[in-house]
C-alpha positions in Angstrom: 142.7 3.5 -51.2 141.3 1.9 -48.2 139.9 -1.9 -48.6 136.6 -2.8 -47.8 136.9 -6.5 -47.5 136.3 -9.2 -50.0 132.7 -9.6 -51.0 130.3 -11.8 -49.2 127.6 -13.7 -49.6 124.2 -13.3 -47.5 121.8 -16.1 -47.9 118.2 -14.8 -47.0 115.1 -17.0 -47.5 116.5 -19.0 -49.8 117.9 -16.0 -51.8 121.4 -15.5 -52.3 122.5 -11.9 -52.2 126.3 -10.6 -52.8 127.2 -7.8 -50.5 130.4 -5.9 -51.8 132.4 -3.5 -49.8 131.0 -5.3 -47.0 134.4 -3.9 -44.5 133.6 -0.2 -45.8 132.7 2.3 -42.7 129.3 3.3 -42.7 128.7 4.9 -39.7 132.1 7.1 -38.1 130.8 7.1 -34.4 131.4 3.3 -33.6 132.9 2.4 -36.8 130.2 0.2 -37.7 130.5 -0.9 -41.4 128.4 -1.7 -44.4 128.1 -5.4 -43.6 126.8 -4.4 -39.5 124.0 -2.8 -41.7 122.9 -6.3 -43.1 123.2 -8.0 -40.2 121.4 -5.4 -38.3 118.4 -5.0 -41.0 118.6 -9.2 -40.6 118.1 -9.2 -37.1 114.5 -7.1 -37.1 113.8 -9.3 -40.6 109.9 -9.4 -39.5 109.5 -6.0 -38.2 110.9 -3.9 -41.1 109.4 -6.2 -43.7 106.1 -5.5 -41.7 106.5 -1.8 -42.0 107.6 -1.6 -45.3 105.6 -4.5 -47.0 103.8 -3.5 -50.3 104.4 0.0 -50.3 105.9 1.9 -52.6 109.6 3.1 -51.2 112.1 5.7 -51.4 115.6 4.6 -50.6 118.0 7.1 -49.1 121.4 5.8 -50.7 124.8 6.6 -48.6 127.5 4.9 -51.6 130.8 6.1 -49.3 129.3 6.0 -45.8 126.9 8.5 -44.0 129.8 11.3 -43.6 129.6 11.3 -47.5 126.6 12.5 -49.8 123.5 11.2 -49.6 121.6 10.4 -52.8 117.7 10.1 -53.3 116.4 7.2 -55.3 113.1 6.2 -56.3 114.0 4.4 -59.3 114.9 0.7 -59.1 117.8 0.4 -61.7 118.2 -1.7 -64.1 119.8 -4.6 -63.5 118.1 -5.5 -60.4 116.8 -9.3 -60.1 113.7 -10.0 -61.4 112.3 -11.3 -58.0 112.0 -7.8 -56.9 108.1 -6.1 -56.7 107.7 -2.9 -57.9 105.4 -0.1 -58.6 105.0 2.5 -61.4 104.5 5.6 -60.0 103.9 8.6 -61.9 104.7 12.2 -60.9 102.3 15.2 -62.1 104.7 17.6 -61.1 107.5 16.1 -63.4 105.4 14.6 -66.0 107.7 11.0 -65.6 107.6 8.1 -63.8 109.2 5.5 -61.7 109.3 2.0 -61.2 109.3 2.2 -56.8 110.8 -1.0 -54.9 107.8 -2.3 -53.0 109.8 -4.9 -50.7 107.4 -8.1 -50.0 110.6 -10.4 -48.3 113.4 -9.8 -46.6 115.5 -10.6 -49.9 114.5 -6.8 -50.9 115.5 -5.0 -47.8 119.0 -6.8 -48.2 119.2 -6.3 -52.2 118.8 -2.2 -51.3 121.2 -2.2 -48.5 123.4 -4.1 -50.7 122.6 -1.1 -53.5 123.6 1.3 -50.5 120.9 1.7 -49.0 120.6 3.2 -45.3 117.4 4.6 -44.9 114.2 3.2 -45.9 110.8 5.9 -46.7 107.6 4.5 -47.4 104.6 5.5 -48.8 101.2 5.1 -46.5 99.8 3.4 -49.2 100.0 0.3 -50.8 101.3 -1.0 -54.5 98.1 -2.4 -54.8 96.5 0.7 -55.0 98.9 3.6 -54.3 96.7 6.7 -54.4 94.7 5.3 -51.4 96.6 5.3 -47.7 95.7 2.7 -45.3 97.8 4.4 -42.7 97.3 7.9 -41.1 100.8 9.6 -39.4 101.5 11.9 -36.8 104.4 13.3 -36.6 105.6 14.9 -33.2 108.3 17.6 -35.0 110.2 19.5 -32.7 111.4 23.2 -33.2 114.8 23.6 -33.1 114.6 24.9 -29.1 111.9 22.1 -28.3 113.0 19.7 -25.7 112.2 16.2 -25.7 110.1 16.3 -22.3 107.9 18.5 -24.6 107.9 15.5 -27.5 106.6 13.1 -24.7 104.1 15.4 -22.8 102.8 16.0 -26.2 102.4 12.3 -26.9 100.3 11.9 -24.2 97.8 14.3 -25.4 97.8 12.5 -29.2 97.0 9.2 -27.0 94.4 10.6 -25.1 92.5 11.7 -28.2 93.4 8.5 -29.7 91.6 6.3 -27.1 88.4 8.7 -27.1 88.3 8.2 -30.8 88.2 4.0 -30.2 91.5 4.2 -32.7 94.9 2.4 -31.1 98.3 4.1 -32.5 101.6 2.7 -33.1 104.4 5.0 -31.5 107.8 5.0 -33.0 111.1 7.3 -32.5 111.6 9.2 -35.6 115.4 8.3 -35.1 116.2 11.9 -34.7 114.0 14.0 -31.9 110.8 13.8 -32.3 108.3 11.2 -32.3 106.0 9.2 -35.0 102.8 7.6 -34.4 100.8 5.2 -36.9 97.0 4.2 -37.2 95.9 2.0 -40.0 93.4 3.3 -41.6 90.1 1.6 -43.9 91.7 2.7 -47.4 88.5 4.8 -48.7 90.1 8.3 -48.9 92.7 9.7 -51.1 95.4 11.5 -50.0 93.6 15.1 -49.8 91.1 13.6 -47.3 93.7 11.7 -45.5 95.7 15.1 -44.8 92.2 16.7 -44.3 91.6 14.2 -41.3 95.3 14.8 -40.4 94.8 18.4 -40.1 91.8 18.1 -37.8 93.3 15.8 -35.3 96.1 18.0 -34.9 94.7 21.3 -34.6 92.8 19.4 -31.8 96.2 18.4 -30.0 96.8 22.3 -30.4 93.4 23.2 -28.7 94.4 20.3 -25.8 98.1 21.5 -25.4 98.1 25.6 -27.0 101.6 26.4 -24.6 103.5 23.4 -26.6 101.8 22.9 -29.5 101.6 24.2 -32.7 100.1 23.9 -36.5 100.9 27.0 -38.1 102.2 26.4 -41.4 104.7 29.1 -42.1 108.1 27.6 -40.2 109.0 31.5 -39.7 105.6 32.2 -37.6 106.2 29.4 -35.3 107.3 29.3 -31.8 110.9 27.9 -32.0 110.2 25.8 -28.8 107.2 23.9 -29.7 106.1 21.0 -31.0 104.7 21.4 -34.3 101.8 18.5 -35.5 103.2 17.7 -38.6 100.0 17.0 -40.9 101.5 17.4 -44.2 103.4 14.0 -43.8 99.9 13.0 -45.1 100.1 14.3 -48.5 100.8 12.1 -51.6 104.9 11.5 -52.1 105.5 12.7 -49.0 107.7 10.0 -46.8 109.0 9.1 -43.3 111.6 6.8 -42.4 110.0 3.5 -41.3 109.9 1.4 -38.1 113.0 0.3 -38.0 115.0 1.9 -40.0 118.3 3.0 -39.8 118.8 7.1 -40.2 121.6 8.7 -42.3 123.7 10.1 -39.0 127.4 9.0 -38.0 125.7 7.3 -34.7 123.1 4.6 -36.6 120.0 6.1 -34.8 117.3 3.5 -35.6 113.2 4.6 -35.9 112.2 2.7 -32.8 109.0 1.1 -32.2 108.0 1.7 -28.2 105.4 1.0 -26.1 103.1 4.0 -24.7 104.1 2.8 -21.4 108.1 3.5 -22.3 107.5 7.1 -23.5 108.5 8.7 -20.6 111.5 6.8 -20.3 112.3 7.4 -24.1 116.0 8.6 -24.9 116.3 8.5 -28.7 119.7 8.5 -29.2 120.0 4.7 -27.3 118.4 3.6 -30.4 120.9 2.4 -32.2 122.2 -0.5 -34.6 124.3 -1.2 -31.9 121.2 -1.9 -29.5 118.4 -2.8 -31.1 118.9 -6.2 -31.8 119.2 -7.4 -28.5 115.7 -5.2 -28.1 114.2 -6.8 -30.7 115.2 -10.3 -29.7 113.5 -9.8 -26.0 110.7 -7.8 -27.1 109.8 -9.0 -30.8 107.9 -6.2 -33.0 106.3 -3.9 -30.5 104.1 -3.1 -33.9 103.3 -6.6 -34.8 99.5 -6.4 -34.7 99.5 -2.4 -36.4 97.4 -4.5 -39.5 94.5 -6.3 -37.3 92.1 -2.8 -37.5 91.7 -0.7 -39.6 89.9 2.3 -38.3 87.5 5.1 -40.4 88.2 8.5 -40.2 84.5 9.7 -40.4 84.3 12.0 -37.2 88.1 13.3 -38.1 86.4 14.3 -41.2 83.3 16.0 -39.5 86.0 17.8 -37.2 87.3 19.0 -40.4 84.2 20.2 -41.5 82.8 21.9 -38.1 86.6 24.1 -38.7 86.1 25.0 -42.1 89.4 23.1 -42.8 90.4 23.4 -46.5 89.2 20.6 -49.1 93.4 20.3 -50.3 96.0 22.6 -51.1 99.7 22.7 -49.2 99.1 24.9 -46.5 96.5 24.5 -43.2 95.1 28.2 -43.3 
């Protein structure tokens, strides 16, 4: 059996959190191991506890590494401190519920990566009052022959809109090969308006860019090289990896905050645990003022209306 190091103790905040295993290889590519995890999560401390802050959260588990099965958990066990915020959600389609971490310090995002934690998917909403988002996403998701040139021309149409709608968006790597934007949102709409609003602003990227762009439903009907507008990442329980966090792959991609001006320049894959500290050290959190406005989505809705879009349901026809 291979030995994963004595276990250690991480003092955050004034918290004191034991990390076992802390030798035990995470990530195969570089070898990085469970403890480069913490230290990398402690080096963006103010960005991911940003992004993540009050909302309810999904943690993608990895117990034996990311070459080894990944495990789903919206339950905090029992067991965990008492210092920990959480949320009871409940869950029409399985009639149960669950008590969801909702990290408020940087204690929590250590106490989960500690647990096993690699990945980290939020809600758009917020413990205080989880079936109301106060953050709209686009997600940029490339077909399987989509290039990335594609991603970023693309990117440039959703900031176009953007800036003719007064609203300013957040861009992020998804950690993988597309691209995630974010806009705060006033939290007056449930989650069926929200993906309403969603709908509309994408099937207007589709009218700006119809040769790359796409929003039919139905993977199958799609063309295989373009970039589909992803407006179902909208809908309740749906979840995205958050700024910052690490994905579940055997090179430690990291969902990268960027500037508009670097999305040209963008190659996802330099993302990594390995480089984003020094990033984060020269630039800070590139999303640091995503909470100052919060914008309405009153004329998304009217676009939605002028389309005929539908009132809910899971598919955009």
């Amino acid at each position: 059996m291979a030995n994963n190091g004595e276990a250690v103790d991480i003092e955050v905040a004034g918290r004191t959190i034991r990390v076992s295993s802390p030798d035990r290889i995470y990530f195969p590519e570089r070898g990085e191991t469970k403890l480069d995890l913490v230290n990398y999560y402690l080096s963006v401390g103010d960005g991911i506890v940003r992004a993540l802050r009050d909302r309810p959260c999904m943690l993608h588990r990895f117990p034996k590494g990311v070459a080894e099965k990944k495990v789903h958990q919206k339950r905090v066990p029992s067991g965990a401190p008492d210092w920990l915020e959480t949320v009871e959600i409940y869950f029409p389609r399985y009639g149960r519920t669950a008590d969801e971490l909702c990290v408020t310090e940087l204690g929590s995002v250590i106490w989960a990566v500690q647990m096993s934690t690699v990945e980290f998917h939020p809600w758009n909403s917020r413990r205080f009052d989880p079936e109301v988002p106060d953050e709209w996403r686009i997600d940029l998701d490339p077909m399987p022959d989509c290039p990335f040139s594609r991603i970023q021309r693309v990117a440039h149409v959703v900031h176009e809109i953007l800036d003719e709608l007064g609203m300013e968006g957040f861009p992020k790597t998804s950690g993988g090969r597309g691209l995630h934007i974010y806009v705060r949102i006033a939290p007056e709409w449930g989650f069926p308006q929200v993906r309403r609003a969603a709908l509309a602003f994408a099937r207007e990227v589709e009218r700006r860019a119809p040769s790359e762009v796409t929003t039919t439903w139905w993977r199958k009907d799609r063309d295989p090289a373009a970039v589909f507008v992803d407006f179902n990442q909208n809908t309740r329980d749906h979840t995205m990896a958050s700024a910052y966090s690490v994905r579940g792959n055997p090179r430690a991609t990291v969902s990268a905050p960027v500037a508009w001006t670097e999305i040209d320049d963008v190659a996802p894959d330099d993302f990594t645990i390995a480089t984003m500290p020094a990033r984060y050290a020269e630039l800070g959190d590139l999303h640091a003022t995503i909470d100052d406005v919060a914008y309405r989505l009153d004329t998304l809705l009217e676009w939605a209306d002028r389309d005929d879009l539908p009132e809910d349901g899971e598919d955009g026809d």
